[in-house]
C-alpha positions as a Markdown table, in Angstrom:
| # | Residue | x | y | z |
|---|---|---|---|---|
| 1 | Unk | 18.0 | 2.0 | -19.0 |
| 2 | Unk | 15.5 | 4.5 | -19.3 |
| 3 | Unk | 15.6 | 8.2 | -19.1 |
| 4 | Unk | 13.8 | 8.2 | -15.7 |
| 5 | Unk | 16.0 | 5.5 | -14.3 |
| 6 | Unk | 19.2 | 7.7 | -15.3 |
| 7 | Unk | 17.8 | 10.7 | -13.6 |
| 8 | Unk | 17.1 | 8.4 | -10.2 |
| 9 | Unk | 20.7 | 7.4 | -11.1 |
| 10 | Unk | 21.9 | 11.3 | -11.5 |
| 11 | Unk | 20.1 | 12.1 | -8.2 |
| 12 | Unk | 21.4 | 9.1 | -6.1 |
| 13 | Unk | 25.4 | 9.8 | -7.2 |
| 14 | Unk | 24.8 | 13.8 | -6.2 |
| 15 | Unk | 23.0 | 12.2 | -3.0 |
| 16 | Unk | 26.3 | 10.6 | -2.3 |
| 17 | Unk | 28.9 | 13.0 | -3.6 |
| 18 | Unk | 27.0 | 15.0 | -0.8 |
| 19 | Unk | 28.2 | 13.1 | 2.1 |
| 20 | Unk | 32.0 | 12.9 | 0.9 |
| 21 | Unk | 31.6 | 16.9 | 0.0 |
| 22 | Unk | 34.9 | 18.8 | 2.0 |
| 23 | Unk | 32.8 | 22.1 | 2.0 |
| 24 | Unk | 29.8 | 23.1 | 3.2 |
| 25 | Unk | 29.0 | 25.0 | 0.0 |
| 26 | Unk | 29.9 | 22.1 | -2.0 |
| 27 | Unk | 27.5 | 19.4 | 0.0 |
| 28 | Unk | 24.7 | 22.5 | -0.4 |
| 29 | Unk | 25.8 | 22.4 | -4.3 |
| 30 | Unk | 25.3 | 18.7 | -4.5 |
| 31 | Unk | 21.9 | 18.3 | -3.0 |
| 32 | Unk | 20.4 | 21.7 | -4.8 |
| 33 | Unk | 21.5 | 19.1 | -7.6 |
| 34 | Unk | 20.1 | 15.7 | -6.4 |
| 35 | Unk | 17.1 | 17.5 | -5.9 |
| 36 | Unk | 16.6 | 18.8 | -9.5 |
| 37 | Unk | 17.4 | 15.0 | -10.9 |
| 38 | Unk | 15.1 | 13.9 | -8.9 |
| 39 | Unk | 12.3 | 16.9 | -10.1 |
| 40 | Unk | 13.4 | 15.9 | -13.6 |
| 41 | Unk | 12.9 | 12.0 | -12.7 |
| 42 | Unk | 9.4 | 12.4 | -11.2 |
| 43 | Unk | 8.5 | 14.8 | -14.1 |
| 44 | Unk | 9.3 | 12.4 | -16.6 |
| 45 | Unk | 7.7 | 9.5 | -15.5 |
| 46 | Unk | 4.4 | 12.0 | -14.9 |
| 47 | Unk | 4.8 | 12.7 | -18.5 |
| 48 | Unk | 5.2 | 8.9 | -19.8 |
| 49 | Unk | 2.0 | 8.1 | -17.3 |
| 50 | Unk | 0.1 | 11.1 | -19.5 |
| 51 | Unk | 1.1 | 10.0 | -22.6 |
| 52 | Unk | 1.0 | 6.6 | -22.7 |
| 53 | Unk | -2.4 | 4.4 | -22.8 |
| 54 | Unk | -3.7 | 3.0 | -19.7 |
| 55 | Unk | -2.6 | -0.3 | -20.8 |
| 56 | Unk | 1.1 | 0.4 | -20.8 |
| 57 | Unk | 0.9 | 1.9 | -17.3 |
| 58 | Unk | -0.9 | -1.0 | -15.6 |
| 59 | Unk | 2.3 | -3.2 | -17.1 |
């Protein structure tokens, strides 16, 4: 798995730890944090588009 899949994979599990939160400071918790996995996903697979060649990204 790649480093960008486990960050989707980070984002999606805070996603749902959100609807099961007992708290309303909790659920708020858990989304602040599936939305920085899924910053950190998108940013790393900006950075794997810019550094490999064009070839790699068309495959």
């Amino acid at each position: 798995m790649s480093i960008t899949d486990q960050f989707w994979q980070y984002a999606k599990e805070a996603m749902l730890s959100a609807c099961y939160a007992k708290t309303d400071d909790d659920k708020q918790a858990l989304l602040d944090l599936a939305q920085t996995w899924t910053q950190a996903a998108l940013l790393e697979r900006q950075s794997i588009n810019y550094d490999s060649p064009a070839e790699a990204r068309a495959a």
